[in-house]
C-alpha positions as CSV (number, residue, x, y, z in Angstrom):
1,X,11.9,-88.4,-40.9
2,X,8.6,-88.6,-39.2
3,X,7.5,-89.3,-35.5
4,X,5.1,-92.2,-36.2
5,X,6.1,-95.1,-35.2
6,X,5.9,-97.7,-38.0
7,X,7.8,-100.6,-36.1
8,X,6.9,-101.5,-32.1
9,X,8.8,-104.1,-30.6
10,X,7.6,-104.9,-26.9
11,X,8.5,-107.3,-24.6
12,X,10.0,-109.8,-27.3
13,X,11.5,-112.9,-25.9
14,X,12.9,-115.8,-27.1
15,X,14.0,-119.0,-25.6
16,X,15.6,-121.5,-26.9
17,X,15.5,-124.6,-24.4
18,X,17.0,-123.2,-20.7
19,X,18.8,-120.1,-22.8
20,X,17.7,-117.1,-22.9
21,X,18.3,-115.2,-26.3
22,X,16.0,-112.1,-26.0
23,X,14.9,-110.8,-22.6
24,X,11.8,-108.3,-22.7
25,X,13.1,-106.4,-25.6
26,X,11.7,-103.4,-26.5
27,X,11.9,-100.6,-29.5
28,X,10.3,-98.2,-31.9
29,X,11.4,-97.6,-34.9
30,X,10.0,-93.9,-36.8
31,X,8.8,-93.9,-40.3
32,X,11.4,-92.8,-42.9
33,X,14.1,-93.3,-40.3
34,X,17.6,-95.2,-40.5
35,X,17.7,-97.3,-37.4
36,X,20.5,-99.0,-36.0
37,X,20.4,-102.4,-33.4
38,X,24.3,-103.1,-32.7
39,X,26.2,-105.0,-29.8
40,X,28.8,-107.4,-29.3
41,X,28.7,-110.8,-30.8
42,X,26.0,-113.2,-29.4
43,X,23.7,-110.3,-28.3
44,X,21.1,-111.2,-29.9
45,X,20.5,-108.8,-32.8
46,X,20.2,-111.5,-35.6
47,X,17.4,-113.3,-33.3
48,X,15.6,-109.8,-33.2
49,X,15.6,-109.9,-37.2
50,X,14.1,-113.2,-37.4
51,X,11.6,-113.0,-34.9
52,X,10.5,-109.7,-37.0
53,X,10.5,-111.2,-40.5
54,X,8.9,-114.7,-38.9
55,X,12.5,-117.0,-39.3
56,X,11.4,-117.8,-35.5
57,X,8.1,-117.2,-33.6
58,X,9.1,-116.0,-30.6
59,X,8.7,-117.2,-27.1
60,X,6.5,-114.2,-26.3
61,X,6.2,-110.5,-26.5
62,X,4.8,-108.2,-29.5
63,X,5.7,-107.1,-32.7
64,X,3.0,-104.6,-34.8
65,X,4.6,-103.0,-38.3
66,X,2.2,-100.1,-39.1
67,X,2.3,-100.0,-42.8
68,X,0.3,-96.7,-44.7
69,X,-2.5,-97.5,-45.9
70,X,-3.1,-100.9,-44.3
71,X,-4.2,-101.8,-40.1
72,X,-1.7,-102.0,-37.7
73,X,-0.5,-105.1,-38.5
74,X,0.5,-108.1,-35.4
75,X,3.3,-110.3,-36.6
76,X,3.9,-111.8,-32.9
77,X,1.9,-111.7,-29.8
78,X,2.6,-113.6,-27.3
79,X,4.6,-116.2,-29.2
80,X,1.7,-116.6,-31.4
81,X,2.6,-115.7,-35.4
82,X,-0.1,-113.8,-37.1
83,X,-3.2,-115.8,-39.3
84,X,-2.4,-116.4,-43.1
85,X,-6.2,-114.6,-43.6
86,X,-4.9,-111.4,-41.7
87,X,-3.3,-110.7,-45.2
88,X,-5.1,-113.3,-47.7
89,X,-4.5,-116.5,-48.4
90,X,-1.2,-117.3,-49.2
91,X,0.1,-119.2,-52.2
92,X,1.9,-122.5,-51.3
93,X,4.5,-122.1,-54.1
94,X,5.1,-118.3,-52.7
95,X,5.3,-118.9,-49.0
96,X,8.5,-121.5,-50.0
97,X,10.0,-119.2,-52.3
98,X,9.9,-116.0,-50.3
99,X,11.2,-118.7,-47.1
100,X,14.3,-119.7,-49.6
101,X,14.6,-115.6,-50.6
102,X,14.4,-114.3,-47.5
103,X,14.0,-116.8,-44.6
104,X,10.6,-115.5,-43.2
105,X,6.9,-115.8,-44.1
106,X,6.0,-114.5,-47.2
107,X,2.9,-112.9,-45.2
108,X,5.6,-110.6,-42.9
109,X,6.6,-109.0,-46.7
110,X,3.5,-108.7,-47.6
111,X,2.5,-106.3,-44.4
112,X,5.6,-104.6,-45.6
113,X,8.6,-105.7,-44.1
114,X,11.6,-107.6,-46.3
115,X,15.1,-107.9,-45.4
116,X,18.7,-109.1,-46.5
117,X,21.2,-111.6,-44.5
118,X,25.1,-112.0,-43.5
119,X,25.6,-114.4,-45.6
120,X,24.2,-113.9,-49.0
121,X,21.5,-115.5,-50.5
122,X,20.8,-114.9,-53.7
123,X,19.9,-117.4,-56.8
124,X,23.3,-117.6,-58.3
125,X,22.6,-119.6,-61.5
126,X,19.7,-117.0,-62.2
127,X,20.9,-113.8,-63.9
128,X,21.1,-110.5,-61.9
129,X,18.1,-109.6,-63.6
130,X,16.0,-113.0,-63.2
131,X,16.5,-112.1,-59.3
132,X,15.0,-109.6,-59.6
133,X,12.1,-110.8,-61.2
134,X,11.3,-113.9,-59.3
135,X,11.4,-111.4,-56.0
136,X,8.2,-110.3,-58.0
137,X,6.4,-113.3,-57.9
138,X,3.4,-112.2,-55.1
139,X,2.4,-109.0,-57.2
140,X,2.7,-110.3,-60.8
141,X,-0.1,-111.6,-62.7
142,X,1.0,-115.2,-62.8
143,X,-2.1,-116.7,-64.1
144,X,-1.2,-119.9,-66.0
145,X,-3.9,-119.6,-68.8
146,X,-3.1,-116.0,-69.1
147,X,0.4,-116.6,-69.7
148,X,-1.0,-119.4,-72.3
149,X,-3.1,-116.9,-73.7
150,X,-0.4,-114.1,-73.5
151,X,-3.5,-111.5,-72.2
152,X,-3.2,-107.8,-72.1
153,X,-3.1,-107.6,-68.7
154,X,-0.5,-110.6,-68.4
155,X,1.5,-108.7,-71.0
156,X,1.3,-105.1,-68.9
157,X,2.4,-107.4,-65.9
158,X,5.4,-108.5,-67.1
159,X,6.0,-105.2,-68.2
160,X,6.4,-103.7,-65.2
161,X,8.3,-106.4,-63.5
162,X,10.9,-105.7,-65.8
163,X,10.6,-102.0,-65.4
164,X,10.7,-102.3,-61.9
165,X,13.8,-104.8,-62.0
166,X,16.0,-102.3,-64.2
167,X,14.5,-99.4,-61.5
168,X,16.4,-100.5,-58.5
169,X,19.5,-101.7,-60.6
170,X,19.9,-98.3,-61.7
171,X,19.4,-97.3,-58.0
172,X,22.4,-99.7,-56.8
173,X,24.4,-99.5,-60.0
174,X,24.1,-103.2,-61.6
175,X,22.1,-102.1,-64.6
176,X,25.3,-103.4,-66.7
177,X,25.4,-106.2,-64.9
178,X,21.5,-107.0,-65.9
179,X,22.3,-110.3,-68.0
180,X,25.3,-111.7,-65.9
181,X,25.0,-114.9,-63.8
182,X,24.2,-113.7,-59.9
183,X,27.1,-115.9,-58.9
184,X,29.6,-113.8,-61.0
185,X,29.8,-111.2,-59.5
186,X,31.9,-109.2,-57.0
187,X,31.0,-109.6,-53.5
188,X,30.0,-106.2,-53.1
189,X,28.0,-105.8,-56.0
190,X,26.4,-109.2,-54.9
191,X,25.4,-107.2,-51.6
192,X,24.3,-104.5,-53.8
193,X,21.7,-107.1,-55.9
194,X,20.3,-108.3,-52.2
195,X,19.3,-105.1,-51.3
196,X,17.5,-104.3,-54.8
197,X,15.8,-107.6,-54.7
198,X,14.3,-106.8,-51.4
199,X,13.2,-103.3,-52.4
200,X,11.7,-105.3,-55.9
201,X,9.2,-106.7,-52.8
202,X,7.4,-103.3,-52.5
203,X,8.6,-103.2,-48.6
204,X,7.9,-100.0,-46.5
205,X,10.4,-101.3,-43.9
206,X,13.7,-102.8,-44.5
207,X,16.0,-105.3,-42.2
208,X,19.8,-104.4,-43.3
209,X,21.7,-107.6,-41.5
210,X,25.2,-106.6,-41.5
211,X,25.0,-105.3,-45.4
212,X,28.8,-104.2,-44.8
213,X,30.1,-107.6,-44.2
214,X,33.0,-107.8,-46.5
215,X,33.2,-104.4,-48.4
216,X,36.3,-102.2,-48.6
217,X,36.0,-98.7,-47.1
218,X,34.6,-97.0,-50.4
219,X,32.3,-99.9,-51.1
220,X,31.3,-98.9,-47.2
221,X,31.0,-95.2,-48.3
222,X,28.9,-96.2,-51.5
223,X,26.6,-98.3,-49.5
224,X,25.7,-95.7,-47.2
225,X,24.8,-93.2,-49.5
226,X,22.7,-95.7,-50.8
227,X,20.8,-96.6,-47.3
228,X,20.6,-92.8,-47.0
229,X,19.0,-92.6,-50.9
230,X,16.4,-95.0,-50.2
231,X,15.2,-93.1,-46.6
232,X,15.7,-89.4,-48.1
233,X,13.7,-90.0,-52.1
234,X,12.0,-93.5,-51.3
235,X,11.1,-92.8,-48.4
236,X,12.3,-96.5,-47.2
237,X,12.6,-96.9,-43.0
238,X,15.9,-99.0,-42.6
239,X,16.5,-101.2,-39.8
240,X,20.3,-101.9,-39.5
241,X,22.5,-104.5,-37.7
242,X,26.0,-103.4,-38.6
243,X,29.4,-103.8,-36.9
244,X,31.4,-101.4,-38.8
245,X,31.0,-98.1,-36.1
246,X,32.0,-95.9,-38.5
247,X,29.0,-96.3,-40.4
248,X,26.4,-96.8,-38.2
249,X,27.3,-93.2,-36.2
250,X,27.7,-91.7,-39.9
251,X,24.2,-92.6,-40.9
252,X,21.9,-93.4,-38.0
253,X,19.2,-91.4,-36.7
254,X,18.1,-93.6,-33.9
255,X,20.2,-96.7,-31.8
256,X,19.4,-99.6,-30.0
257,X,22.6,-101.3,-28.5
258,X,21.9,-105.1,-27.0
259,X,24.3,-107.2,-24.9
260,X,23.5,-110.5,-24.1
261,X,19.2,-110.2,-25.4
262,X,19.0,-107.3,-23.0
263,X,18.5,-103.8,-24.6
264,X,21.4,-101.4,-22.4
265,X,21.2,-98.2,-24.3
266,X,18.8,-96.6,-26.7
267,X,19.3,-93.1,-28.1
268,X,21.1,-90.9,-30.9
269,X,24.6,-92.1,-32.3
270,X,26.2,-89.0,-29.7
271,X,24.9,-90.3,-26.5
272,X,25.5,-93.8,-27.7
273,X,28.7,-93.2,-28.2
274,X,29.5,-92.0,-25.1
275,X,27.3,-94.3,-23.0
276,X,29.6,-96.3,-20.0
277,X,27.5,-99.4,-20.4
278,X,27.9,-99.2,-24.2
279,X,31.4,-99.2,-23.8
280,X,31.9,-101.4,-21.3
281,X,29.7,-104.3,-23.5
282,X,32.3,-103.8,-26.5
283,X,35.3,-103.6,-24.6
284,X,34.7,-106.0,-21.9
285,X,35.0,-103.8,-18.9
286,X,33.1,-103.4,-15.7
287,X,31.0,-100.2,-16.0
288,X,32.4,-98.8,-12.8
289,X,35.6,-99.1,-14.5
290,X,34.4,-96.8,-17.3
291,X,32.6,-94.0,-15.2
């Protein structure tokens, strides 16, 4: 785990008619870190996601996602989304894809940020392995006439799309499942097949939104020695909403707690733990109660 800050969240708000969502929220997020945004339901932690990954463009504040070896990139300032040329022009087919994969800009993933949702959303008449493919749309050579043509460097392309696919399904255990439909399989290897579609994106940061949702407790276990794989020997920064405790204190390095779009606590999984106003937001208790 480094010190730099590769994700800087300041002042993010967003409104939605007279309500409030996200007050002046504000976080840093190191490189190679796992990071952790919990609170009740209704805090606002889903809102946070898709103001990161371009779902919304926030009312105001700033987001900037410091990817190695590109400029600090700007996704939001002051409600204003970042220019299509800050990252090349974008390709129409792409940008409606990636919104369908992922539910954001296709020019957030390709600064380097991708992420996964609650509720699963993967192509379920594709097979497991076709998933992974089409997530690889923006980086392979998919030049009509060299596809007519069948070139060498078309050929090379598709090479490596497939070798990357079977990569990360030998990373989250599906390689067996490479040739089944999507929509077959268990719900926890369906999880599994999000998270390897995202990482087929070539991300540097990843938004985890409640990857637990559903899974038994060693599905839970299995999933967080994954999340811990792809920060120790992928060196992956992991940006986690999670409502299972148990997991997020047995694998964070770094939380942010919200409660209704305010940020009440920030720290490591001991003080957060511990923290009155932490406890009184999940259990419904005045503070003073707590102290």
């Amino acid at each position: 785990m480094s010190d730099e800050i590769v994700l800087s969240v300041e002042n993010l708000m967003m409104h939605f008619g007279g309500i409030k969502a996200l007050s002046d929220v504000s976080l840093e997020v190191r490189r190679n870190s796992i990071f952790a945004l919990i609170g009740p339901n209704g805090a606002g932690k889903t809102t946070v996601f898709n103001c990161l990954t371009g779902f919304y463009k926030a009312t105001g504040g700033r987001i900037e996602l410091n990817a190695r070896g590109k400029k600090t990139n700007v996704i939001q300032l002051l409600g204003e989304q970042f220019r299509a040329s800050d990252f090349g022009s974008p390709k129409r087919f792409g940008s409606r894809l990636f919104y369908k994969m992922f539910g954001g800009t296709h020019l957030v993933n390709r600064a380097g940020l991708a992420r996964t949702f609650q509720n699963i959303r993967l192509f379920k008449e594709m097979s497991v392995v076709e998933n992974l493919l089409v997530a690889q749309h923006m980086w392979v050579n998919r030049n009509m006439i060299a596809g007519i043509l069948n070139t060498k460097s078309y050929r090379k392309a598709e090479e490596d799309a497939m070798n990357t696919a079977f990569y990360w399904l030998e990373v989250v255990d599906l390689v067996d499942c490479a040739n089944r439909l999507a929509g077959e399989l268990s719900y926890g290897q369906q999880r599994r097949l999000e998270i390897a579609r995202a990482m087929c994106t070539r991300p540097q940061v990843i938004c985890l939104d409640e990857p637990a949702a559903g899974l038994n407790p060693q599905e839970t276990e299995a999933l967080s020695s994954m999340i811990r794989h792809l920060r120790d020997d992928h060196d992956m920064t992991i940006v986690l909403i999670e409502h299972d405790m148990g997991m997020v204190m047995g694998i964070s390095d770094d939380i942010v707690v919200l409660d209704h779009g305010n940020v009440i606590a920030k720290g490591k999984p001991e003080q957060i733990r511990n923290d009155p106003k932490v406890i009184a937001a999940y259990l419904g208790a005045d503070e003073e109660e707590l102290v």
